[in-house]
C-alpha positions as CSV (number, residue, x, y, z in Angstrom):
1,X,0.0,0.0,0.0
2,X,1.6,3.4,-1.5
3,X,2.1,6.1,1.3
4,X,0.0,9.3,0.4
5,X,2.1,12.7,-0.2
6,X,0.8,15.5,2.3
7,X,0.3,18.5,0.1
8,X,0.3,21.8,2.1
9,X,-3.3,23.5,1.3
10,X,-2.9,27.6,1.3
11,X,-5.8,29.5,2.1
12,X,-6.5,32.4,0.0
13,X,-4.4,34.8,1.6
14,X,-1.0,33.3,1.2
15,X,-2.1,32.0,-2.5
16,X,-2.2,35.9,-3.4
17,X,1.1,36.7,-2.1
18,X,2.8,33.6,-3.8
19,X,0.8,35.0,-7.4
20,X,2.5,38.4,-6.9
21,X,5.7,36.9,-6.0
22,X,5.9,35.2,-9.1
23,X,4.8,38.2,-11.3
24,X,6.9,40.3,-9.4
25,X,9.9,37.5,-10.6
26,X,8.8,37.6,-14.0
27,X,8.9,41.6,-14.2
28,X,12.3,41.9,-12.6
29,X,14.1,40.3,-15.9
30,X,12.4,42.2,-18.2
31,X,13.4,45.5,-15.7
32,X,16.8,44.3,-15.4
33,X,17.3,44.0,-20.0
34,X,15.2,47.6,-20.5
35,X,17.9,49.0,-17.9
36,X,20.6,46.8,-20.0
37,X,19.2,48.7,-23.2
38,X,19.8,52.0,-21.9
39,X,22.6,51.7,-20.6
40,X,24.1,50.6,-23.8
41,X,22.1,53.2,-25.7
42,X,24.1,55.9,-23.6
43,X,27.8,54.1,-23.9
44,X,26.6,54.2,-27.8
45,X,25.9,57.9,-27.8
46,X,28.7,58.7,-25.9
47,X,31.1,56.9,-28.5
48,X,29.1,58.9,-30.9
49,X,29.3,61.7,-29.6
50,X,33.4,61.2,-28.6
51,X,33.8,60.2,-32.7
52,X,32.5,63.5,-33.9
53,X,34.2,65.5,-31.7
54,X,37.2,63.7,-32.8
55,X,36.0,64.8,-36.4
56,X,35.3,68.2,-35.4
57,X,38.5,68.4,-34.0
58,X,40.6,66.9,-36.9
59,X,38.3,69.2,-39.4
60,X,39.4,72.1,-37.4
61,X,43.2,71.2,-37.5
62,X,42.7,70.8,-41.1
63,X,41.7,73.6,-41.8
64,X,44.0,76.0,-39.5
65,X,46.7,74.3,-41.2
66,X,45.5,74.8,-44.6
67,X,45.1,78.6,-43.8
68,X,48.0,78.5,-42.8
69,X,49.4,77.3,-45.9
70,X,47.8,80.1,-47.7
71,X,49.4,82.9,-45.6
72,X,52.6,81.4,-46.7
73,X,51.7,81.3,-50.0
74,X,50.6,85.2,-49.8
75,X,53.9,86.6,-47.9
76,X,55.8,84.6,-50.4
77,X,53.9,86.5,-53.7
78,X,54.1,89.8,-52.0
79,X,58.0,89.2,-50.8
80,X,58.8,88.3,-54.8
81,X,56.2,90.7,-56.0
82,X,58.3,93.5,-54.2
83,X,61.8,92.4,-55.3
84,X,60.3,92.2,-59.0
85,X,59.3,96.2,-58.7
86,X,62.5,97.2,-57.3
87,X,64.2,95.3,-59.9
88,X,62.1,97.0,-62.2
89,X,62.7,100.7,-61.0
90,X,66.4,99.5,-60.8
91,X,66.0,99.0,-63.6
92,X,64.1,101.9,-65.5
93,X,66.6,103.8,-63.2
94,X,69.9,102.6,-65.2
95,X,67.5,103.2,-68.3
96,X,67.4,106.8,-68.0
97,X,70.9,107.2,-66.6
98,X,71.9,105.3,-69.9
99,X,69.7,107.5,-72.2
100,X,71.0,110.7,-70.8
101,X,74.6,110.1,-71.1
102,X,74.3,108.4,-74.5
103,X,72.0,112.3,-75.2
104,X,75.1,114.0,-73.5
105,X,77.4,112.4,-75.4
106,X,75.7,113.8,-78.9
107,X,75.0,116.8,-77.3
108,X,78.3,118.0,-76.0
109,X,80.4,116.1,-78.6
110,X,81.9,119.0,-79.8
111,X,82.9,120.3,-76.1
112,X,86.8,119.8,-76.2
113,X,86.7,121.5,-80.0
114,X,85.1,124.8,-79.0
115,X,87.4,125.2,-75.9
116,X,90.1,124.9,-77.8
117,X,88.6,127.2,-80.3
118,X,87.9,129.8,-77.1
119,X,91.6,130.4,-76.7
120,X,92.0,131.7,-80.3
121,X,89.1,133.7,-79.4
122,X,90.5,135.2,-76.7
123,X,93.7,136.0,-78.7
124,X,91.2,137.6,-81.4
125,X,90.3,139.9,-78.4
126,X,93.8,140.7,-77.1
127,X,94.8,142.1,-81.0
128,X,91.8,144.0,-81.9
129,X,91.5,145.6,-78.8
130,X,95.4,147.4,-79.2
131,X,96.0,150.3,-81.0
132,X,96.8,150.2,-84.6
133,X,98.0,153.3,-87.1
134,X,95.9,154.5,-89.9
135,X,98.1,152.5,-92.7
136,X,96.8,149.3,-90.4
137,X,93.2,150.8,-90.0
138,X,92.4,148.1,-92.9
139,X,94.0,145.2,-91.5
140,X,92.4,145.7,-88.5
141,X,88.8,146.0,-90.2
142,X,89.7,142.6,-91.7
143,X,90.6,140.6,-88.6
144,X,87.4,142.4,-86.9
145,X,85.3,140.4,-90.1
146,X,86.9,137.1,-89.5
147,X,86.5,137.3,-85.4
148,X,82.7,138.2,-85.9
149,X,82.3,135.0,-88.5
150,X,84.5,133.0,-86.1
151,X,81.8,133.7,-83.5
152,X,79.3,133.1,-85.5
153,X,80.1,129.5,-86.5
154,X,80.7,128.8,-82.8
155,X,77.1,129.9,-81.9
156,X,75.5,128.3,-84.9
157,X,77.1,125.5,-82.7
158,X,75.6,126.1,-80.0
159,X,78.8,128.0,-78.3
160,X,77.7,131.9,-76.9
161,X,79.1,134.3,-74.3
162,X,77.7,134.1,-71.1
163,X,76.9,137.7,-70.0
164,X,79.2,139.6,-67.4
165,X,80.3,143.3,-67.1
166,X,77.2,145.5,-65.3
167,X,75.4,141.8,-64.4
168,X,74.9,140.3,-60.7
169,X,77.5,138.1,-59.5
170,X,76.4,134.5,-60.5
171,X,79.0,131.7,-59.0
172,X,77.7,129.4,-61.6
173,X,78.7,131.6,-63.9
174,X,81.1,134.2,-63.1
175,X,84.5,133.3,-61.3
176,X,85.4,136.1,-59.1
177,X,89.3,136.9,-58.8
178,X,88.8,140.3,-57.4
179,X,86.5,142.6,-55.3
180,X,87.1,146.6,-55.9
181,X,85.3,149.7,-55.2
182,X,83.4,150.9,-57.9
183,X,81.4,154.3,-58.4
184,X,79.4,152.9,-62.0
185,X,78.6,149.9,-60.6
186,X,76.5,149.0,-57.5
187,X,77.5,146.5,-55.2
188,X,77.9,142.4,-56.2
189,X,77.8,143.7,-59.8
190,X,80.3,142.5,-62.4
191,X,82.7,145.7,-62.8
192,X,84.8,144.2,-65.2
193,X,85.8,141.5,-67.1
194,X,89.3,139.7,-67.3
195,X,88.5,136.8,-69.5
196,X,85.1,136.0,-71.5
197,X,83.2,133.1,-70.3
198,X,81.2,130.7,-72.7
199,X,78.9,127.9,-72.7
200,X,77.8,124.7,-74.7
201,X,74.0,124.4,-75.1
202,X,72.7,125.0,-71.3
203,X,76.4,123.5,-69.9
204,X,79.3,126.0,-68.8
205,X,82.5,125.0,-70.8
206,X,84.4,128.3,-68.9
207,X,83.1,130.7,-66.5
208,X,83.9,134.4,-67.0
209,X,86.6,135.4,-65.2
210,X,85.8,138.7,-63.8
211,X,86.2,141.8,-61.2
212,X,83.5,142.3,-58.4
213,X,82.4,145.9,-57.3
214,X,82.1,145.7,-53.3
């Protein structure tokens, strides 16, 4: 004869609290994977959130460095931009120096001709300026003809006499040997003239040598 098994009976009471047990066991899983979920929903944002800042930040280099670049690239037109104009003005520089002593050269070719024509002049000077007798009255009128033509030619050249006796004293013209009292002239005036001065175009091939009235 099989022994019976004693099977605990629950009253009504302690049958509700062992159904809300259970449910509260089956809820507690579900609880525990939503909470899971979360969590691994944050640790995902947060690596997405670290990846574009590591974008953001690797953007920003980027572009620092390529500005960067391109103030390099600036300084180094403007640095080559500036040596390429002062070459250029060097340049233009040497030009006109060139042009104007290739112009002076034409110009003034003639310079060491007409000063050694000036001392013939002033011999000219020297003879008609003595006295002569009547029987060389003629010769005289003669040398006076050649002397004008002479002078002429040389201005025709572009050789003329720089003016002197009664002017004001011009260093850049005149060369002063002497300072006297004079009663015709006023003071700083040319008074008188020891040697003619000439010049060659607008240049002074020999400054008039003259007397200064104090």
């Amino acid at each position: 004869m099989s022994e019976e098994k004693n099977i605990p009976i629950m009253d009504e009471e302690e049958f509700k609290e062992a159904v809300e047990a259970e449910a509260e066991a089956a809820e507690t899983p579900e609880a525990d994977g939503a909470e899971s979920t979360e969590k691994l929903s944050e640790e995902t944002s947060d690596e997405v959130s670290s990846e574009e800042t590591v974008s953001e930040e690797s953007a920003e280099a980027g572009t620092s460095e390529a500005g960067d670049a391109a103030d390099d690239k600036d300084q180094q037109l403007q640095e080559m931009n500036a040596k390429y104009l002062r070459l250029m003005a060097d340049f233009q520089n040497q030009k006109k120096r060139y042009e104007k002593e290739k112009s002076d050269l034409y110009k003034y070719a003639g310079e060491d001709l007409a000063k050694n024509i000036l001392e013939v002049l002033d011999n000219f000077d020297r003879a008609l300026d003595g006295e002569v007798c009547a029987e060389d009255s003629k010769f005289k009128d003669g040398m006076e003809l050649i002397f004008k033509q002479l002078v002429a030619a040389l201005e025709k050249a572009g050789v003329k006499e720089i003016p002197a006796l009664g002017e004001e004293f011009d260093p850049n013209f005149h060369n002063a040997v002497m300072m006297e009292d004079s009663e015709e002239y006023e003071s700083n005036k040319v008074s008188g003239v020891m040697q003619k001065g000439y010049t060659l175009k607008d240049k002074v091939i020999r400054p008039s040598m003259v007397k200064v009235a104090k």
